[in-house]
N, CA and C atoms as a LAMMPS dump frame, in Angstrom:
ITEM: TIMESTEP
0
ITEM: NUMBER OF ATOMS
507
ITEM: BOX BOUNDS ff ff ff
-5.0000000000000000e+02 5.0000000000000000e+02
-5.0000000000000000e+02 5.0000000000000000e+02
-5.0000000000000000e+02 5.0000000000000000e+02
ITEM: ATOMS id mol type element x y z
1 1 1 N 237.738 -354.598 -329.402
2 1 2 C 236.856 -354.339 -330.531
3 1 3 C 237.732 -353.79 -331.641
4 2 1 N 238.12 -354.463 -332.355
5 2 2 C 239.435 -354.273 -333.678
6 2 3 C 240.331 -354.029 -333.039
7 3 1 N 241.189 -353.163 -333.628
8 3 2 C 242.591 -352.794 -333.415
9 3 3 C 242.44 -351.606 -332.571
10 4 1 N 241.786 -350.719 -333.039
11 4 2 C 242.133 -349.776 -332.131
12 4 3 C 241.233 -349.303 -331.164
13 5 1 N 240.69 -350.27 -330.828
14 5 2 C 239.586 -350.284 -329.288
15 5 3 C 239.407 -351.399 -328.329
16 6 1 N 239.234 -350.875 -326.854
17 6 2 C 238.792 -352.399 -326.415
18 6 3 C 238.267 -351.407 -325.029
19 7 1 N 237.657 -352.626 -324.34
20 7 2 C 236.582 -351.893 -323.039
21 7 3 C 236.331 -352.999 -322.338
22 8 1 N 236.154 -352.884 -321.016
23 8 2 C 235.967 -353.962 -319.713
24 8 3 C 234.521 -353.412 -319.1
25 9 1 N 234.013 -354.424 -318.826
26 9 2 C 232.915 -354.154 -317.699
27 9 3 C 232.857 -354.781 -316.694
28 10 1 N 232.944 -354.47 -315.254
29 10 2 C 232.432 -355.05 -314.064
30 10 3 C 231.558 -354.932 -313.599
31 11 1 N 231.192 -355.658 -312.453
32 11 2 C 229.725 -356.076 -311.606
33 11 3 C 230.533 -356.626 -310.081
34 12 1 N 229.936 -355.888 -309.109
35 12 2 C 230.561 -356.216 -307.881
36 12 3 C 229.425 -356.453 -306.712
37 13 1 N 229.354 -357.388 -305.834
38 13 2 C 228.54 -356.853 -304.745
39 13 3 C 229.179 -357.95 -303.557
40 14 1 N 228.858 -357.601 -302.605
41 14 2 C 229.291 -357.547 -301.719
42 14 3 C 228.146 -357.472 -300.311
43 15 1 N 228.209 -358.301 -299.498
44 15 2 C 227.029 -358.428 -298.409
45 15 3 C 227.908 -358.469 -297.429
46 16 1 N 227.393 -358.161 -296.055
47 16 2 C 228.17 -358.026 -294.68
48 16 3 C 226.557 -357.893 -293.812
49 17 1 N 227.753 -358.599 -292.928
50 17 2 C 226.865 -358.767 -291.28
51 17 3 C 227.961 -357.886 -290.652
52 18 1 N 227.483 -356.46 -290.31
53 18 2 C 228.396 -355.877 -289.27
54 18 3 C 227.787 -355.923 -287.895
55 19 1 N 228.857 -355.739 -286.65
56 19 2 C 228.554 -355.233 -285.464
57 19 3 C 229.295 -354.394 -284.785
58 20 1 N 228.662 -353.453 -284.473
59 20 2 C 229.503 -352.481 -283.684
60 20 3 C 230.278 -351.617 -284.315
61 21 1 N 230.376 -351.458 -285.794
62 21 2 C 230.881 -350.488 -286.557
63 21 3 C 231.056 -348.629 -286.281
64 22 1 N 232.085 -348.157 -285.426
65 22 2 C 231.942 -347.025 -285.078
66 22 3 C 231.759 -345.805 -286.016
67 23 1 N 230.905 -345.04 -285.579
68 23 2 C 230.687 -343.78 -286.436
69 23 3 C 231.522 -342.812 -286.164
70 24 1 N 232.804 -343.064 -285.799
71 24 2 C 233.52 -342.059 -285.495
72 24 3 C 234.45 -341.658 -286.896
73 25 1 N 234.904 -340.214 -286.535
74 25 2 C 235.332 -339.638 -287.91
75 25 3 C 236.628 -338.997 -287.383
76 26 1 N 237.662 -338.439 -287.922
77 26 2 C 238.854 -337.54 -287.322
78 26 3 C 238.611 -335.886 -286.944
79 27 1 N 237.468 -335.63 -287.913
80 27 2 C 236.725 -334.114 -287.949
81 27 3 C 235.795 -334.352 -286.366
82 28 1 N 235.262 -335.493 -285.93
83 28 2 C 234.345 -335.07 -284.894
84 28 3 C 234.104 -336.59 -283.71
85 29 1 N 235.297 -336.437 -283.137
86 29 2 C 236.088 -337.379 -282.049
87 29 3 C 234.363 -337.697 -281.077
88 30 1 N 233.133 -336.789 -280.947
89 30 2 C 232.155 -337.12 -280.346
90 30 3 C 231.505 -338.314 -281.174
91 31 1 N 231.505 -338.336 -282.579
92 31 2 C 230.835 -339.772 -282.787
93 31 3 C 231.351 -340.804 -282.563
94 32 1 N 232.575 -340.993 -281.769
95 32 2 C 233.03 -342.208 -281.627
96 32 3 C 231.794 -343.082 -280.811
97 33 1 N 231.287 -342.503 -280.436
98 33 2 C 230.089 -343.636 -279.076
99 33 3 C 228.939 -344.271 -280.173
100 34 1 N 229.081 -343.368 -281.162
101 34 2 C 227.69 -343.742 -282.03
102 34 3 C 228.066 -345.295 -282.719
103 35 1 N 227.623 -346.4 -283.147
104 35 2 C 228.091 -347.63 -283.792
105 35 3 C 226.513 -348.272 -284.398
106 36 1 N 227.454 -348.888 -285.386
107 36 2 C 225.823 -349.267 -286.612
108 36 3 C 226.282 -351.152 -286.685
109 37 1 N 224.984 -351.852 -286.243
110 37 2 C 225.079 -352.872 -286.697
111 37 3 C 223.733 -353.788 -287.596
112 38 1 N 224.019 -354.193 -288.093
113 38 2 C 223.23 -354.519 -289.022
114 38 3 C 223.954 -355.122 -290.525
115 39 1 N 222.596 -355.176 -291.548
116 39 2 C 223.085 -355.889 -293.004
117 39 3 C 223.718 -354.505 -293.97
118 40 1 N 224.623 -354.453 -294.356
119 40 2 C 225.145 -353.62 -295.419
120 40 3 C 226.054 -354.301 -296.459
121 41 1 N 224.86 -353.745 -298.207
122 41 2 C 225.047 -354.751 -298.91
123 41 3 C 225.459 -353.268 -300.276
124 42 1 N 226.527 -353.255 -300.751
125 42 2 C 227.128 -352.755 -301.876
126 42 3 C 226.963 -353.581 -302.959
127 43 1 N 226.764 -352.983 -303.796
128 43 2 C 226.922 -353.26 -305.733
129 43 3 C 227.788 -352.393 -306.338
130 44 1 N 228.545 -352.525 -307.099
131 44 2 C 229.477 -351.537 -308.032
132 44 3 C 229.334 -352.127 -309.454
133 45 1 N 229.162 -350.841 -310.424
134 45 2 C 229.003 -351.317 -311.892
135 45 3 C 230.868 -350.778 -312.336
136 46 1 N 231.147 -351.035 -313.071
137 46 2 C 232.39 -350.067 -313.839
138 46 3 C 232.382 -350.337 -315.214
139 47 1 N 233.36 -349.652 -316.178
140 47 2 C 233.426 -349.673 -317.275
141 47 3 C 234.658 -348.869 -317.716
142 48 1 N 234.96 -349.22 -318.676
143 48 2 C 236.389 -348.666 -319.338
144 48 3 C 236.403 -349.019 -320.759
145 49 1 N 236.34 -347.508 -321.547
146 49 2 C 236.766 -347.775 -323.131
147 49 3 C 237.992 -347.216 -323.821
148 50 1 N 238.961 -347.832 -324.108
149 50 2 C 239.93 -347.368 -324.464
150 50 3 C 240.469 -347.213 -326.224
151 51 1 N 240.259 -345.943 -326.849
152 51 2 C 240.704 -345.984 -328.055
153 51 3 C 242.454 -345.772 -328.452
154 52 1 N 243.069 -346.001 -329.222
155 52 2 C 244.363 -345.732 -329.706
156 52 3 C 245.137 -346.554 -331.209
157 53 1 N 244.939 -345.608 -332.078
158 53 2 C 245.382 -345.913 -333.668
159 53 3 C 245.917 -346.959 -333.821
160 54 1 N 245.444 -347.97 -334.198
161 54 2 C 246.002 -349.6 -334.568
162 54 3 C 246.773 -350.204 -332.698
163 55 1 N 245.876 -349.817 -331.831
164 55 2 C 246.523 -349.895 -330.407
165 55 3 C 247.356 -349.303 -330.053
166 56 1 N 248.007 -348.716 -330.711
167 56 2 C 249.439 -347.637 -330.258
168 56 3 C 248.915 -346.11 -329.732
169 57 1 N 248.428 -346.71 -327.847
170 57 2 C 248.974 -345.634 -327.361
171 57 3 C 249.646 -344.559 -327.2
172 58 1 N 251.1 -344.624 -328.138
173 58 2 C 252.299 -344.063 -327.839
174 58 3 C 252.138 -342.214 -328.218
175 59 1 N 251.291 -342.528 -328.859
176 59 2 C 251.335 -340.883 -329.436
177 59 3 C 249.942 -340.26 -329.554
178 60 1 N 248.525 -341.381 -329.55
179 60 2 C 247.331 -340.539 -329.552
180 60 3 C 246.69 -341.777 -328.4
181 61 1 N 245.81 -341.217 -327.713
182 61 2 C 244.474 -342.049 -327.298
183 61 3 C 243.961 -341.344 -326.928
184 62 1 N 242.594 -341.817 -326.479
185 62 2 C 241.747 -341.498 -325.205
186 62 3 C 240.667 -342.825 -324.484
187 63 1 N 240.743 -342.119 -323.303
188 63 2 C 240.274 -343.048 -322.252
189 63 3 C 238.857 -342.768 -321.997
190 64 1 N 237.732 -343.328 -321.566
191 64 2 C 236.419 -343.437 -321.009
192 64 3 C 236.55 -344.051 -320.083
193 65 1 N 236.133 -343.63 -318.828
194 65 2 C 235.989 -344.366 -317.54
195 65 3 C 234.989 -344.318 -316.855
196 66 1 N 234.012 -344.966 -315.954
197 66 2 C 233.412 -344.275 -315.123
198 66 3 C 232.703 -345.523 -314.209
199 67 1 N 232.111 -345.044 -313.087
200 67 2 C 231.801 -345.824 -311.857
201 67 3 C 230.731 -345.953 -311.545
202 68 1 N 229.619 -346.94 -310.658
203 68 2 C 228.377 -346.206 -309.95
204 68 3 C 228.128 -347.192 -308.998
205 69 1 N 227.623 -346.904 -307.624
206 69 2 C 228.014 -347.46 -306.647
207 69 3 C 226.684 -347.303 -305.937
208 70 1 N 226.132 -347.848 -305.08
209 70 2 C 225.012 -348.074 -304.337
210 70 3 C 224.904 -349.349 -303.186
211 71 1 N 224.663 -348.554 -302.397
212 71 2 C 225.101 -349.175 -300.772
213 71 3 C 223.972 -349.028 -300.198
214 72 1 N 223.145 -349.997 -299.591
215 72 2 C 222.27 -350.421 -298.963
216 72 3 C 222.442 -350.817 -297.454
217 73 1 N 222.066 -350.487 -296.025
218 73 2 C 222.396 -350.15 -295.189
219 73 3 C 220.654 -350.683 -294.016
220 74 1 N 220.771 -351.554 -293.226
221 74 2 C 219.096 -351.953 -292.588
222 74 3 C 219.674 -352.646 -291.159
223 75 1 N 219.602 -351.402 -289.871
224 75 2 C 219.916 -352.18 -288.617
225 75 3 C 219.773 -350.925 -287.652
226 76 1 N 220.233 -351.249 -286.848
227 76 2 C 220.488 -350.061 -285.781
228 76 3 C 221.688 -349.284 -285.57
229 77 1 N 221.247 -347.905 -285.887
230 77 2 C 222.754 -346.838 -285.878
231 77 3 C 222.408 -346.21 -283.976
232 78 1 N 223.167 -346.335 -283.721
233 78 2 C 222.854 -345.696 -281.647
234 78 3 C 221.855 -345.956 -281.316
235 79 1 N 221.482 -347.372 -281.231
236 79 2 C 220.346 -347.911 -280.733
237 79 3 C 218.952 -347.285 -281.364
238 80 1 N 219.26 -346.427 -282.861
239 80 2 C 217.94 -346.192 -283.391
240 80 3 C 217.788 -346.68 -284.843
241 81 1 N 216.329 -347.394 -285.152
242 81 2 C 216.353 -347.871 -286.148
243 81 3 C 216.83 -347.124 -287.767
244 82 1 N 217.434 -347.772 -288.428
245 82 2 C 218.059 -346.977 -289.287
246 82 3 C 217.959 -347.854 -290.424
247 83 1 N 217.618 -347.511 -291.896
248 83 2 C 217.843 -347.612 -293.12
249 83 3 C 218.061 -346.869 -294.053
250 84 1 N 219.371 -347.191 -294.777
251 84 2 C 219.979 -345.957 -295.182
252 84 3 C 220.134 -346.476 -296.413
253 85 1 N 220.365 -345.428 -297.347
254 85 2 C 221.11 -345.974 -298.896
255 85 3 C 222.113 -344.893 -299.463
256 86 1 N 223.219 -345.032 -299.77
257 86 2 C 224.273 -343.909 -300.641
258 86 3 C 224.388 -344.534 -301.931
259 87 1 N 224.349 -343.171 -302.648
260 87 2 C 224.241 -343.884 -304.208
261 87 3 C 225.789 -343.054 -304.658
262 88 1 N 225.882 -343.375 -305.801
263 88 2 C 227.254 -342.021 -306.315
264 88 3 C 227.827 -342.716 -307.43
265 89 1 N 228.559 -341.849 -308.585
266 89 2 C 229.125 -342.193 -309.805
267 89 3 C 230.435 -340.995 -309.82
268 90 1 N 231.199 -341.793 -310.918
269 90 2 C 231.853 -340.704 -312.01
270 90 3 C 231.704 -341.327 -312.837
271 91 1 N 232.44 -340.171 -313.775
272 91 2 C 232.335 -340.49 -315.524
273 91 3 C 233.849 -339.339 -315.899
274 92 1 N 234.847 -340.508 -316.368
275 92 2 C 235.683 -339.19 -316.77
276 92 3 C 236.72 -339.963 -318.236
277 93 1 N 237.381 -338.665 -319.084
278 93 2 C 237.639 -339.064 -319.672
279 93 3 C 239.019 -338.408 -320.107
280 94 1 N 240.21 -339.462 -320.642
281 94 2 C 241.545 -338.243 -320.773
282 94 3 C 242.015 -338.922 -322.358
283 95 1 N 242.412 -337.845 -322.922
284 95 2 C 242.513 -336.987 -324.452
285 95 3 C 243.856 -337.471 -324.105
286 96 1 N 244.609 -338.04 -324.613
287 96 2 C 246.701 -337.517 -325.221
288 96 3 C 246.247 -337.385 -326.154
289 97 1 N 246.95 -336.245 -326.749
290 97 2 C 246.343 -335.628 -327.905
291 97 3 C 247.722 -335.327 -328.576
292 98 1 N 249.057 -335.856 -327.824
293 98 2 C 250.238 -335.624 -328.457
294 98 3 C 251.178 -336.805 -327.382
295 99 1 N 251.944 -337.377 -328.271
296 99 2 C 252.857 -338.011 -327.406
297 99 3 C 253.349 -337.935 -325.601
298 100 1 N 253.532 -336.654 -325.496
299 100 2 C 253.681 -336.114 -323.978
300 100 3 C 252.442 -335.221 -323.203
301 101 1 N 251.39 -335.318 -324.256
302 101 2 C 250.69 -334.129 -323.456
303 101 3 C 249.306 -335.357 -323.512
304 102 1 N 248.093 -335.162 -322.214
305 102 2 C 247.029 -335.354 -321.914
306 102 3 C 246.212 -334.451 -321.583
307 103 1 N 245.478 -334.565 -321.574
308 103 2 C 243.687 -333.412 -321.2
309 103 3 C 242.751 -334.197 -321.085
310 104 1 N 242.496 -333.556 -319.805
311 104 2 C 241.193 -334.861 -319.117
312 104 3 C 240.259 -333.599 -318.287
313 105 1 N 238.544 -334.782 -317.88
314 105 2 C 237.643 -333.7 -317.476
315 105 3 C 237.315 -335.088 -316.609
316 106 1 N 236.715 -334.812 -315.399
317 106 2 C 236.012 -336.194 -314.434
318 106 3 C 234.859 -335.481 -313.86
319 107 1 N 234.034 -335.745 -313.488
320 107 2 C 232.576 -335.435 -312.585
321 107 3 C 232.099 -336.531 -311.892
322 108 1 N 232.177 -336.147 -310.695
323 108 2 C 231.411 -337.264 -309.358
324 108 3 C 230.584 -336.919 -308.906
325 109 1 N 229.582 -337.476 -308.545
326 109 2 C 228.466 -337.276 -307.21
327 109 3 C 227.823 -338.504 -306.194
328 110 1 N 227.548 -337.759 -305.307
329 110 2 C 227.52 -338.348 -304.112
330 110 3 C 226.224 -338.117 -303.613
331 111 1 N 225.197 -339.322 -303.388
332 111 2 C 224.074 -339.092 -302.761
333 111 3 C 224.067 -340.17 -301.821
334 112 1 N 222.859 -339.278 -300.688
335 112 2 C 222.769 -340.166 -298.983
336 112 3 C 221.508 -339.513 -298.815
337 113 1 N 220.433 -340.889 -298.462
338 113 2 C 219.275 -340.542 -298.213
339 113 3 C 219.362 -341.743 -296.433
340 114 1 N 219.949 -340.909 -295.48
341 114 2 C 219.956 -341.894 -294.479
342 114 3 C 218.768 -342.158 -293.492
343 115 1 N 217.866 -341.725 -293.955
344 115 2 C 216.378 -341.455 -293.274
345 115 3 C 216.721 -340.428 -292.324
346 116 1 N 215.112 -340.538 -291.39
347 116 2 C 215.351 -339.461 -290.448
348 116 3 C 215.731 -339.723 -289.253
349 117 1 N 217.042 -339.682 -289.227
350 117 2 C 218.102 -340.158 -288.214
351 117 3 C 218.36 -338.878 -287.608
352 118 1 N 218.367 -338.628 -285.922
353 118 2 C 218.325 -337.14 -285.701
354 118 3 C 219.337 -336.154 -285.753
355 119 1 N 219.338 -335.284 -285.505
356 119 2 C 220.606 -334.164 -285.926
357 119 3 C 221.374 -334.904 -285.048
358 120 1 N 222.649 -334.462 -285.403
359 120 2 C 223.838 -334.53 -284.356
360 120 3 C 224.475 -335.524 -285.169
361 121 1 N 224.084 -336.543 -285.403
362 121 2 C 224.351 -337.685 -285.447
363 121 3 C 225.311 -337.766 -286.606
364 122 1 N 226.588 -338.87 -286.812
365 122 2 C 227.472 -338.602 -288.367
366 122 3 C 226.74 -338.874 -289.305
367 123 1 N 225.575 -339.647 -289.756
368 123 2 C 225.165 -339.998 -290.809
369 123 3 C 223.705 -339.25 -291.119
370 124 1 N 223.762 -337.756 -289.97
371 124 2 C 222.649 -336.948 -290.35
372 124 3 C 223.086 -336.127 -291.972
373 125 1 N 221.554 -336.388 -292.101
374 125 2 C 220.988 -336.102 -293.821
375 125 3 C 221.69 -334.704 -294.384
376 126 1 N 223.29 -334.364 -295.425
377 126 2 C 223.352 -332.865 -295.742
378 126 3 C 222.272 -332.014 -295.946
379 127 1 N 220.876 -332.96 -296.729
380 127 2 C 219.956 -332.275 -297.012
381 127 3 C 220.224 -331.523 -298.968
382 128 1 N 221.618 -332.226 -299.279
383 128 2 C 222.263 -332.109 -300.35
384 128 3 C 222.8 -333.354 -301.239
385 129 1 N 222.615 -333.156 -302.289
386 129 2 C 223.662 -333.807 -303.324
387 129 3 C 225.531 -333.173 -303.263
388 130 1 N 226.537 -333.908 -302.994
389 130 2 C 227.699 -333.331 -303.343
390 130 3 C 228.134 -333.686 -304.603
391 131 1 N 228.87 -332.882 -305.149
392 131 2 C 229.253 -333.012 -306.393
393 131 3 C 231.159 -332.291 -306.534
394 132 1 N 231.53 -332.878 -307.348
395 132 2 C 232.887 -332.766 -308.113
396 132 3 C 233.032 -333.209 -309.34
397 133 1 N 233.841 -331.281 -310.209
398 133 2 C 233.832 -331.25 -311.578
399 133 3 C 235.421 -330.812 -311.353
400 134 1 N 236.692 -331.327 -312.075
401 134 2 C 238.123 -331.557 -312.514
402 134 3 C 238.108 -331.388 -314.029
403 135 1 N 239.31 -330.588 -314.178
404 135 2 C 239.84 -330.279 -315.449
405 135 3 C 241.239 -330.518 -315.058
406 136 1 N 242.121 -331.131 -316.222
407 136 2 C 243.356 -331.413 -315.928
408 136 3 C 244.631 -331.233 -317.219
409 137 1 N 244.948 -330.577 -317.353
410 137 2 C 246.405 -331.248 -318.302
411 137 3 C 247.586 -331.475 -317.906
412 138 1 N 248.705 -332.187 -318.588
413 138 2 C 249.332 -332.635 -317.733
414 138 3 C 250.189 -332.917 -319.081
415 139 1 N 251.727 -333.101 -318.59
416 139 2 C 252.786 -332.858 -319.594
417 139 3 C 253.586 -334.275 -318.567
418 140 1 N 254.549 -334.984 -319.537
419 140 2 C 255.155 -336.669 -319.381
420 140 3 C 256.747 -335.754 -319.432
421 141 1 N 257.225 -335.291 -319.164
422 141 2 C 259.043 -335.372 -320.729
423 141 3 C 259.719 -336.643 -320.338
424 142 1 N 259.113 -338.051 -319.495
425 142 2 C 259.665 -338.91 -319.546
426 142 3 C 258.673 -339.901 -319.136
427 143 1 N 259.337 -341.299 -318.986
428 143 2 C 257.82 -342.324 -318.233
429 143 3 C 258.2 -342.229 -316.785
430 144 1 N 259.039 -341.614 -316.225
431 144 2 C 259.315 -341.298 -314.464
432 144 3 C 258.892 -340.116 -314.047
433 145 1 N 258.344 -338.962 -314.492
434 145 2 C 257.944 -337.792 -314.297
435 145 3 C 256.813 -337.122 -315.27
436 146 1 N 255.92 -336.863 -314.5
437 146 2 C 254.26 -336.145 -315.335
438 146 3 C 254.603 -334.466 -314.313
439 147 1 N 253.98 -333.638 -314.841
440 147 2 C 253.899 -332.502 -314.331
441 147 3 C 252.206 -331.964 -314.414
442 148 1 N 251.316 -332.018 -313.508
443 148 2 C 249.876 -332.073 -314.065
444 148 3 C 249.424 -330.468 -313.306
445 149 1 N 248.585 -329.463 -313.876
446 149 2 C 248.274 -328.765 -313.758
447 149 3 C 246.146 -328.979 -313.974
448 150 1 N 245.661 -328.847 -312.315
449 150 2 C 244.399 -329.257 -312.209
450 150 3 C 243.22 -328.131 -311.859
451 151 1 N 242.403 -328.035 -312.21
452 151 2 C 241.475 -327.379 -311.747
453 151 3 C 240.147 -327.93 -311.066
454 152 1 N 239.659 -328.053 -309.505
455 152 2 C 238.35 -328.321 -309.445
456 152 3 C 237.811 -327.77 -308.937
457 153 1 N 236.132 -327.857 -309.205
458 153 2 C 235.017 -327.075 -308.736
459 153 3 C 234.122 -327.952 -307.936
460 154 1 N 234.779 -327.845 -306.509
461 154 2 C 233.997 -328.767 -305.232
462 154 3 C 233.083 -328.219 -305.111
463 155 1 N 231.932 -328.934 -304.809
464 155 2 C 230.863 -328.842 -303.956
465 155 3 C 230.479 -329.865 -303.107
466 156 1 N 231.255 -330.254 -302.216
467 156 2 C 231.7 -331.151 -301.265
468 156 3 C 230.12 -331.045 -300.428
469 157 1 N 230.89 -329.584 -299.811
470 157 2 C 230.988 -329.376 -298.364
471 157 3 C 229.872 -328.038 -298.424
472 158 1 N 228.968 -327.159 -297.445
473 158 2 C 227.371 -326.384 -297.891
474 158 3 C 228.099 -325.195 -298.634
475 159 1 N 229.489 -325.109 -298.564
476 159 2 C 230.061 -323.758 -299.86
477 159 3 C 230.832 -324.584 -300.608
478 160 1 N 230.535 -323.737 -301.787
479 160 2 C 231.699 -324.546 -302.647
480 160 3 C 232.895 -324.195 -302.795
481 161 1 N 233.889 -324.908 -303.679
482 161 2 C 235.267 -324.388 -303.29
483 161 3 C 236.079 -324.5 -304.664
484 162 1 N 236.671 -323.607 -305.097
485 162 2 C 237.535 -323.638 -306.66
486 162 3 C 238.716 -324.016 -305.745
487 163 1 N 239.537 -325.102 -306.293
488 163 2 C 240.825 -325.348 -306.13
489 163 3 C 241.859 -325.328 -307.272
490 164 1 N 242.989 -325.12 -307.274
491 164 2 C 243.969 -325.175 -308.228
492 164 3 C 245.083 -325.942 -307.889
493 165 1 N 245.58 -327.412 -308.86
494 165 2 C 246.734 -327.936 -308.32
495 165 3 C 247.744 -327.508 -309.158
496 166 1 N 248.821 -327.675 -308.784
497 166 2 C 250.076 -327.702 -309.855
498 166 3 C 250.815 -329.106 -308.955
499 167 1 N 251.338 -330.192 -309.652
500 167 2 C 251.358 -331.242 -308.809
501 167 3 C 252.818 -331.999 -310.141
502 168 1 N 253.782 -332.464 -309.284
503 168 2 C 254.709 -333.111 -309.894
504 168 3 C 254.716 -334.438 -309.601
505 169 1 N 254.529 -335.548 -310.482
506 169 2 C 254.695 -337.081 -310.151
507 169 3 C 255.948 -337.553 -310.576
């Protein structure tokens, strides 16, 4: 869109006949016995807008990104009837606001409405939305090395969790 913009959109989906798909996880070696077979059918939207002064990246832009995903799920999870759906997005966006320097913010969430599938089970209901909010800046002094300094505010998991990176690429 002129010179100093342009943006992509996708559309994805995807259908499957699974069988025997194990519910096992590395956190909890007992769901290995559990297995889901049935139709599971994904869609993905995406999008990307990218601004930068007559296209030249080199010294200003910023980026728009973001995702949304929805997975549809109709068969038997451990021999009990099961229909499930996970929905979830981000939306994030990063500032260079100087030749070597960037500043970026991202937010995800994650929803699972797997019916009433009984406790125990891996794909029992959090009974929650999870969510993730990132703050980032991050310094280049070359195109072989970024030095990024991150902040996020998980809410993964039933507490939440402030993390701090300091991370060299």
């Amino acid at each position: 869109v002129g010179d100093s913009n342009s943006w992509q959109v996708g559309l994805s989906h995807i259908a499957a006949e699974v069988v025997d798909r194990s519910g096992a996880t590395d956190t909890d070696p007992a769901t290995a016995a559990e297995t889901f077979t049935g139709e599971s059918d994904l869609t993905v939207f995406d999008f990307v807008w990218k601004w930068a002064p007559q296209g030249n990246s080199s010294i200003q832009s910023f980026k728009v990104q973001g995702e949304y995903f929805r997975r549809a799920e109709n068969g038997l999870y451990d021999g009990i009837d099961y229909d499930g759906d996970q929905t979830g997005w981000y939306v994030q966006g990063v500032w260079q606001f100087a030749p070597l320097w960037r500043l970026g913010v991202r937010h995800d969430v994650v929803d699972a409405d797997n019916g009433p599938l009984p406790a125990g089970t891996a794909l029992q209901d959090p009974g929650r939305t999870s969510d993730r909010s990132s703050m980032m800046l991050d310094w280049s002094p070359s195109e072989f090395s970024r030095l990024r300094m991150q902040f996020t505010n998980d809410n993964v998991l039933s507490q939440s969790d402030q993390q701090w990176f300091l991370q060299y690429i």
